[in-house]
BALOVO-74442 format. One record per atom (N, C-alpha, C, O): z negated, y, x negated; residue in three letters. Coordinates in steps of 0.05 Angstrom, whole numbers, padded with zeros to 5 digits, always signed. Layout:
residues N
ZYXAla/...
end
This chain:
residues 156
+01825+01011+00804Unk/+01810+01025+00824Unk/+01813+01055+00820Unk/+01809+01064+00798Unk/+01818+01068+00838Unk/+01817+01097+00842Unk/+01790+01106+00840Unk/+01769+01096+00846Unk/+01796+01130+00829Unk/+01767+01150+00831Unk/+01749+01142+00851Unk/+01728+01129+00849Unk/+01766+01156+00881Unk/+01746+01159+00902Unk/+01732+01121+00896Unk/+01709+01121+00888Unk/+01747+01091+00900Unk/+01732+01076+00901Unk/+01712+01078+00889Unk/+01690+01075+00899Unk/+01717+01086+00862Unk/+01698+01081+00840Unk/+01668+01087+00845Unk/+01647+01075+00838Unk/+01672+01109+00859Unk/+01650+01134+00872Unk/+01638+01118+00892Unk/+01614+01112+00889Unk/+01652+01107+00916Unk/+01646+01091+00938Unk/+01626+01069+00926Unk/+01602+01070+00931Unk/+01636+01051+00912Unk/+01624+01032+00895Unk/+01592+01031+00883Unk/+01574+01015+00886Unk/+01593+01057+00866Unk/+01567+01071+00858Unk/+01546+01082+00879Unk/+01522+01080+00877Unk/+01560+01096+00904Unk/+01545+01097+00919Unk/+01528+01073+00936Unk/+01506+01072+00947Unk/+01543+01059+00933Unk/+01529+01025+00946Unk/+01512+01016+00929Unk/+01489+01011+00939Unk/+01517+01011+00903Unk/+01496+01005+00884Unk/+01461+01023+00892Unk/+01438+01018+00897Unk/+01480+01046+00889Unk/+01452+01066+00897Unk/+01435+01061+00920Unk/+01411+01062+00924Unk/+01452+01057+00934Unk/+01446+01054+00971Unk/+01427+01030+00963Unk/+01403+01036+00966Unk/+01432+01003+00954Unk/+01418+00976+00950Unk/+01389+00978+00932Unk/+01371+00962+00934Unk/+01387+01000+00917Unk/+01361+01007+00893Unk/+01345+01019+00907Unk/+01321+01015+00903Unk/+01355+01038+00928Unk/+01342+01060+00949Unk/+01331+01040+00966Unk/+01307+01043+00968Unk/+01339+01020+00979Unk/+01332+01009+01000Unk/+01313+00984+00985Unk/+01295+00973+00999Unk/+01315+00977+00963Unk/+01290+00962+00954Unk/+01271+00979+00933Unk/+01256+00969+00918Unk/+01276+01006+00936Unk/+01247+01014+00927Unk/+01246+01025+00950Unk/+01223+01033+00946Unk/+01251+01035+00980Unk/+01233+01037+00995Unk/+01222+01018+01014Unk/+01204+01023+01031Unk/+01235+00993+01008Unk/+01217+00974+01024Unk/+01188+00970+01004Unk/+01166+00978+01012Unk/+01192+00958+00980Unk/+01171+00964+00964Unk/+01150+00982+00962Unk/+01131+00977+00947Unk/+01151+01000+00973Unk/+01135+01021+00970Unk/+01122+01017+01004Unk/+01099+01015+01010Unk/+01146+01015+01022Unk/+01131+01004+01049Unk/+01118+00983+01048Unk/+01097+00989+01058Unk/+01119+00951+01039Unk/+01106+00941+01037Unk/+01071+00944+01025Unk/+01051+00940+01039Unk/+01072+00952+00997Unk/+01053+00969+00978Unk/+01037+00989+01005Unk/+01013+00986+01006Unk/+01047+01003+01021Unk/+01027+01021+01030Unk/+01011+01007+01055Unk/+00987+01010+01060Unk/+01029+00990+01069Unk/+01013+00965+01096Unk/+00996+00946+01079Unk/+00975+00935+01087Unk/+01008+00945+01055Unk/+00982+00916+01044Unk/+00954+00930+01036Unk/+00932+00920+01040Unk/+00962+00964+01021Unk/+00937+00967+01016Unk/+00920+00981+01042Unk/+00895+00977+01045Unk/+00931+00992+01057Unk/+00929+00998+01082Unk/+00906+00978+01100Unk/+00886+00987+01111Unk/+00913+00954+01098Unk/+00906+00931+01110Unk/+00882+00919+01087Unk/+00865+00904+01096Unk/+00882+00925+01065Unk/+00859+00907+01045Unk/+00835+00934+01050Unk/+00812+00928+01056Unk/+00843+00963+01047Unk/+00829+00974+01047Unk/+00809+00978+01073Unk/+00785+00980+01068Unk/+00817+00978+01096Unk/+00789+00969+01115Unk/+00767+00967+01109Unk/+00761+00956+01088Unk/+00751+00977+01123Unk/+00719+00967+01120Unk/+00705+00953+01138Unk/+00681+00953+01139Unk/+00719+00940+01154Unk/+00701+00933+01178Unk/+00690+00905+01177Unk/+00705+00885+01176Unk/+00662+00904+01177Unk/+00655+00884+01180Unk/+00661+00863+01202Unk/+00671+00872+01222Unk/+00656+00840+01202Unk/+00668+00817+01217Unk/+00643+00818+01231Unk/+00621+00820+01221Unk/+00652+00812+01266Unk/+00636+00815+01284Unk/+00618+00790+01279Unk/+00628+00770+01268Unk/+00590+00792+01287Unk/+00561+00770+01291Unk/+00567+00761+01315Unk/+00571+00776+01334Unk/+00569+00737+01316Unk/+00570+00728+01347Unk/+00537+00732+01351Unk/+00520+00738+01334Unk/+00534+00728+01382Unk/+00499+00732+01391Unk/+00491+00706+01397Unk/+00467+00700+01400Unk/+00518+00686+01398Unk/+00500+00661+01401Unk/+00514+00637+01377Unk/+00539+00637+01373Unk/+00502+00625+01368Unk/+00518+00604+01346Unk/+00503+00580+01362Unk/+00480+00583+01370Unk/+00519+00552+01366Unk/+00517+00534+01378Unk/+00526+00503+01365Unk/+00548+00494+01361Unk/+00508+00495+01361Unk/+00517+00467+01346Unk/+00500+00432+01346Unk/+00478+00437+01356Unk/+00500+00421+01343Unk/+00481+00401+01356Unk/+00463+00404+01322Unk/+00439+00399+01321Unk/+00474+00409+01302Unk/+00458+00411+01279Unk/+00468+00423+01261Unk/+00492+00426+01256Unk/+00435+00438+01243Unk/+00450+00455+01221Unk/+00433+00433+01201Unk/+00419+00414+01207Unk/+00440+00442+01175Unk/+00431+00430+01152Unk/+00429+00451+01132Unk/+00451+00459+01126Unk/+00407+00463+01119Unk/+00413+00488+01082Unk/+00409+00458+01058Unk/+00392+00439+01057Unk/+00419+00460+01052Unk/+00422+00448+01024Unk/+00423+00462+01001Unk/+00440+00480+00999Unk/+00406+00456+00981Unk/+00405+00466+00950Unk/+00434+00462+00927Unk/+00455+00449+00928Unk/+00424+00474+00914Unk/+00442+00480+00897Unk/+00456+00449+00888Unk/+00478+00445+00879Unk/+00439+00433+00892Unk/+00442+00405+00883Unk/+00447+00385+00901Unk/+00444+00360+00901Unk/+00458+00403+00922Unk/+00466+00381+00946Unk/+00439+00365+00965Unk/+00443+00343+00975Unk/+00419+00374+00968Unk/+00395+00368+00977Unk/+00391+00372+00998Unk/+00396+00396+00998Unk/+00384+00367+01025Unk/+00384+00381+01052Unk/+00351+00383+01038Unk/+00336+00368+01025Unk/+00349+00417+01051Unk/+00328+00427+01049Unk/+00310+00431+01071Unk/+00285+00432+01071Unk/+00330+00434+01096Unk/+00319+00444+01118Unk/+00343+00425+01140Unk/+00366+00418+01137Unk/+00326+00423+01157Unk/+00347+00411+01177Unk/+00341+00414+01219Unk/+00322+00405+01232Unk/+00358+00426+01225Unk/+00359+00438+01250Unk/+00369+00428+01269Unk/+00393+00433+01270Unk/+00361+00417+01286Unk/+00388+00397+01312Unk/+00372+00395+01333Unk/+00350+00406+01337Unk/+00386+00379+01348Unk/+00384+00363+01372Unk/+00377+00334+01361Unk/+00390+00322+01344Unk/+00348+00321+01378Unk/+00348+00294+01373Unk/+00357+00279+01396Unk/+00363+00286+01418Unk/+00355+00246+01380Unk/+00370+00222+01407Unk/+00361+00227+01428Unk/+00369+00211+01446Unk/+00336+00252+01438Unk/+00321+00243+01467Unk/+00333+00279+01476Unk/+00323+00293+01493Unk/+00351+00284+01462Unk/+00359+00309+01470Unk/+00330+00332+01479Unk/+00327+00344+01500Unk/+00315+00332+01459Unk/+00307+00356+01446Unk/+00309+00371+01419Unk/+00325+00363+01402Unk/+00295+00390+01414Unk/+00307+00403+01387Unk/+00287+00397+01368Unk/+00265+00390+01378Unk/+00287+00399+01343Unk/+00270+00392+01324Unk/+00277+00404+01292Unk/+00299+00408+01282Unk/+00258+00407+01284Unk/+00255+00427+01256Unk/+00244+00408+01229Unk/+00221+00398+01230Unk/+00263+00406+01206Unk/+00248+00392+01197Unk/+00251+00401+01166Unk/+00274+00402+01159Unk/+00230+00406+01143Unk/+00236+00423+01121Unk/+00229+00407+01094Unk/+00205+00410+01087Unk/+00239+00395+01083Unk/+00241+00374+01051Unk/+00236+00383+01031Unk/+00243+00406+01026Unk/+00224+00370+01013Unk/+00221+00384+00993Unk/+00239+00372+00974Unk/+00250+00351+00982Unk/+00247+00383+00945Unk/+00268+00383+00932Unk/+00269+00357+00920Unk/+00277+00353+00897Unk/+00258+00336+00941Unk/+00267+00298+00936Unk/+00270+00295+00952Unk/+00265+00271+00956Unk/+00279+00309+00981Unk/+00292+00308+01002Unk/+00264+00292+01019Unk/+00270+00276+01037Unk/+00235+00296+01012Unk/+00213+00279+01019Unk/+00218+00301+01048Unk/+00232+00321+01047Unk/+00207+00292+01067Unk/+00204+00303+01103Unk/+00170+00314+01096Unk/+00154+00296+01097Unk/+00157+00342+01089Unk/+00135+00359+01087Unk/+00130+00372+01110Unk/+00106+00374+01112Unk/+00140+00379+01125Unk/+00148+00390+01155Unk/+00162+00386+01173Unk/+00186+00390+01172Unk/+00148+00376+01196Unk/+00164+00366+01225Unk/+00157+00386+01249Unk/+00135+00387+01260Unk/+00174+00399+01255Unk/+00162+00401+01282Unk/+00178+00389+01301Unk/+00202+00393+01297Unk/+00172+00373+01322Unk/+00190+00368+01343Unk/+00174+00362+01371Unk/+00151+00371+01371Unk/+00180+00351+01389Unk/+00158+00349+01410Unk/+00150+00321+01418Unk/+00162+00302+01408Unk/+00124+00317+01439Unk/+00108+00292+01445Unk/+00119+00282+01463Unk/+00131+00299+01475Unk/+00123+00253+01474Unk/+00132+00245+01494Unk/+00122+00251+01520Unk/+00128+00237+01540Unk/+00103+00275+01521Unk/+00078+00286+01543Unk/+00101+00311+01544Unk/+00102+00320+01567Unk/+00111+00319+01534Unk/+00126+00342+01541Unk/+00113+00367+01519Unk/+00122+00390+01520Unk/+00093+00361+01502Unk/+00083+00382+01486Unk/+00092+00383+01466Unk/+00110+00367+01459Unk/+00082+00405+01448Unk/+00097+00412+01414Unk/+00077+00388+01396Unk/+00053+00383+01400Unk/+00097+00378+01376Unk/+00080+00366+01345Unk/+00091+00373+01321Unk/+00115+00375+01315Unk/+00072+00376+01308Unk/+00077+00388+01280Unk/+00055+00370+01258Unk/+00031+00364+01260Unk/+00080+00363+01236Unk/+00071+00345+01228Unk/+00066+00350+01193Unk/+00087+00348+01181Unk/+00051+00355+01180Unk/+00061+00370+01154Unk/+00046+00347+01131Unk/+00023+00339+01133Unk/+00065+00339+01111Unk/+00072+00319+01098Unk/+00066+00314+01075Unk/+00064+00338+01069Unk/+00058+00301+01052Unk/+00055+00298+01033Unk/+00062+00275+01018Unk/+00042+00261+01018Unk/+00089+00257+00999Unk/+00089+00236+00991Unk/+00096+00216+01019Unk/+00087+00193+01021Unk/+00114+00230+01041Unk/+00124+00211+01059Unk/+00090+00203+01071Unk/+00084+00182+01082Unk/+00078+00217+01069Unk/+00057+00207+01089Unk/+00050+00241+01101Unk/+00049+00264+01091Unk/+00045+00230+01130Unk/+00039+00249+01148Unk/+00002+00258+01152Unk/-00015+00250+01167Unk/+00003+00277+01132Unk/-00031+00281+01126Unk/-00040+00299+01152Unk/-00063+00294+01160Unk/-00029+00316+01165Unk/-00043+00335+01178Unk/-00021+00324+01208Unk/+00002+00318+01205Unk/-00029+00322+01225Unk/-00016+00322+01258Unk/-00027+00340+01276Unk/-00050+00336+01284Unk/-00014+00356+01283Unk/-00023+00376+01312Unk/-00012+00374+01324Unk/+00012+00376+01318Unk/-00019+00367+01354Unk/+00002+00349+01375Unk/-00009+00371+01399Unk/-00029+00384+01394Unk/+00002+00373+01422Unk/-00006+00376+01452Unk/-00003+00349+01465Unk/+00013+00331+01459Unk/-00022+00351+01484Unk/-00020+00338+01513Unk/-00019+00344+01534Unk/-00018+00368+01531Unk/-00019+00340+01559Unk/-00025+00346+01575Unk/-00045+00352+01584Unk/-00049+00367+01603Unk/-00064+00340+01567Unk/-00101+00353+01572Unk/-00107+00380+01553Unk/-00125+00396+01559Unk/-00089+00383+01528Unk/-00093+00399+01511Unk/-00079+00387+01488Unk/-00060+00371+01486Unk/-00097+00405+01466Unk/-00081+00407+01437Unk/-00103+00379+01420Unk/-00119+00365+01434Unk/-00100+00378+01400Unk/-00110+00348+01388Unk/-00100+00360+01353Unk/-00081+00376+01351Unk/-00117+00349+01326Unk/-00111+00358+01306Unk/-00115+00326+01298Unk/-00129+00313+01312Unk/-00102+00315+01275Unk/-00115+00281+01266Unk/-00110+00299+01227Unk/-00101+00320+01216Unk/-00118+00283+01222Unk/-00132+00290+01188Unk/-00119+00262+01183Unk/-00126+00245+01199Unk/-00104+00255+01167Unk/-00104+00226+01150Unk/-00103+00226+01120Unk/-00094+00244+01107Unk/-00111+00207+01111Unk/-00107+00207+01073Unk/-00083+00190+01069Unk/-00063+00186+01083Unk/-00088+00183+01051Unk/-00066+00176+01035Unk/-00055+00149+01041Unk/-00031+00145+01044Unk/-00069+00133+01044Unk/-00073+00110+01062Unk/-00054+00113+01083Unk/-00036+00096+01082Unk/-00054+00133+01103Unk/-00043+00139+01130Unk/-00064+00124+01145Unk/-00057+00109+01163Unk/-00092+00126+01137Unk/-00115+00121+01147Unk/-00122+00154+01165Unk/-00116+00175+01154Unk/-00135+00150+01194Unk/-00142+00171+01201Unk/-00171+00185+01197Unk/-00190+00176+01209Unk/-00172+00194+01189Unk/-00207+00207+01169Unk/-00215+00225+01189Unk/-00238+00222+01197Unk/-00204+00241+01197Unk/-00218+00262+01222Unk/-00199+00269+01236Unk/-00175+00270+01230Unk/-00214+00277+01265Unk/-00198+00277+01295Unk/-00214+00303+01303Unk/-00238+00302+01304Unk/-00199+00327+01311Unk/-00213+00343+01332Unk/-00191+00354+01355Unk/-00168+00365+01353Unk/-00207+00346+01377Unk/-00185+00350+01399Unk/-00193+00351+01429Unk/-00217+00354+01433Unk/-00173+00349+01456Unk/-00185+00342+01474Unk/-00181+00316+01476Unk/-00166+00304+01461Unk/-00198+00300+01501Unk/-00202+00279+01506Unk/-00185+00274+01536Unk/-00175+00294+01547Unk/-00182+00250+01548Unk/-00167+00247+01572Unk/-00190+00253+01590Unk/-00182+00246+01612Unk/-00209+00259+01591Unk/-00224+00273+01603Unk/-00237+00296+01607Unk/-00259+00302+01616Unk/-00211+00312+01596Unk/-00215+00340+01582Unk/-00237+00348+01563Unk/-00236+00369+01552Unk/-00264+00324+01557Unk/-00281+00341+01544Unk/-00265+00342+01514Unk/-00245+00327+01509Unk/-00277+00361+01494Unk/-00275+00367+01466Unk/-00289+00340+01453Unk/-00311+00333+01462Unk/-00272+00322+01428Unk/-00284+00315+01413Unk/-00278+00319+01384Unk/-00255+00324+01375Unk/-00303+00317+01368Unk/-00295+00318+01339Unk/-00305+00289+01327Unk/-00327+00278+01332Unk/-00282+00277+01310Unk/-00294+00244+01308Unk/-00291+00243+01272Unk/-00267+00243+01267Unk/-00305+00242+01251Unk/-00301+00224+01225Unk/-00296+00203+01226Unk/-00303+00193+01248Unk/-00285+00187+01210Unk/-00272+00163+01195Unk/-00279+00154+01163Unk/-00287+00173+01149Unk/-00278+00139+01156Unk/-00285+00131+01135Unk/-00255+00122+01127Unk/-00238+00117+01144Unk/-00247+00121+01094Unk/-00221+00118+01085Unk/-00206+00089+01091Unk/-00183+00085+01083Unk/-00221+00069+01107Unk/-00206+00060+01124Unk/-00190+00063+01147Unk/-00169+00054+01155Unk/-00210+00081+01157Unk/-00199+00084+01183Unk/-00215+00075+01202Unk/-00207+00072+01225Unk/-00246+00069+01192Unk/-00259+00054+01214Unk/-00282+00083+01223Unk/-00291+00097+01205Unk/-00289+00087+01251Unk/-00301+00113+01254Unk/-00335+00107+01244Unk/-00348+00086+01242Unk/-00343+00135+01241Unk/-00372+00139+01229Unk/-00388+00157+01244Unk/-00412+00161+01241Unk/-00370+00170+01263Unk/-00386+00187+01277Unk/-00365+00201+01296Unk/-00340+00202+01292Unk/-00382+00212+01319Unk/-00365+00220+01334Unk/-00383+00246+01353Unk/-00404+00236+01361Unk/-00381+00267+01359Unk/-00393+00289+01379Unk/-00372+00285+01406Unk/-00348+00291+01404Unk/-00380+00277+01424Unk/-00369+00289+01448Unk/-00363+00315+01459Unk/-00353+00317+01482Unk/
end
């Protein structure tokens, strides 16, 4: 090989080191270019789902959010034996119930009606011990129970 090749030759080598350290360095400046951003990721304004579920650390639904079989919505919050402590969902009257729980039994009920709102008291039993509410005759009653369930008294 002659000089001049020799020269030609080296310059190509050079040419090939040049063109992969400046792609490298182009690459290097778009990646950090692109990581460095700050922009947060847009909130949508509406999130849509027939159900959510939070679950604990231990795989537990804690809380649970949906649509029920009669296609209304309903709220319901467990405690960490997945026991049901809180219901809310609605009456077949078209009103709100809330149901708050103890040991799978439903101690406290606050319901609507169509005449009004209604509170029931039960023990442990799932005996009802006290009632204050409206009546289908709109008046107010307040009623005791005895731990059967059999009534003891009642105010109109």
């Amino acid at each position: 090989m002659n000089p001049i090749e020799q020269r030609v030759a080296q310059l190509e080598k050079s040419l090939k080191l040049y063109r992969f350290f400046f792609s490298s360095v182009l690459i290097a400046v778009v990646a950090f270019t692109l990581l460095s951003t700050n922009q947060k990721a847009a909130i949508p304004n509406i999130v849509q789902a027939h159900k959510f579920q939070v679950v604990n650390d231990k795989g537990i639904v804690v809380a649970d959010l949906g649509a029920s079989v009669s296609n209304t919505g309903y709220l319901t919050i467990n405690n960490e034996k997945a026991e049901k402590v809180v219901w809310l969902t609605y009456t077949e009257g078209g009103g709100g119930y809330l149901s708050l729980s103890n040991k799978n039994v439903e101690a406290i009920k606050l319901s609507t009606t169509a005449e009004g709102g209604r509170i029931g008291i039960y023990n442990r039993s799932n005996n009802r011990i006290g009632f204050w509410g409206v009546m289908e005759n709109l008046d107010g009653n307040l009623s005791n129970y005895d731990n059967t369930g059999k009534i003891t008294g009642s105010l109109p």
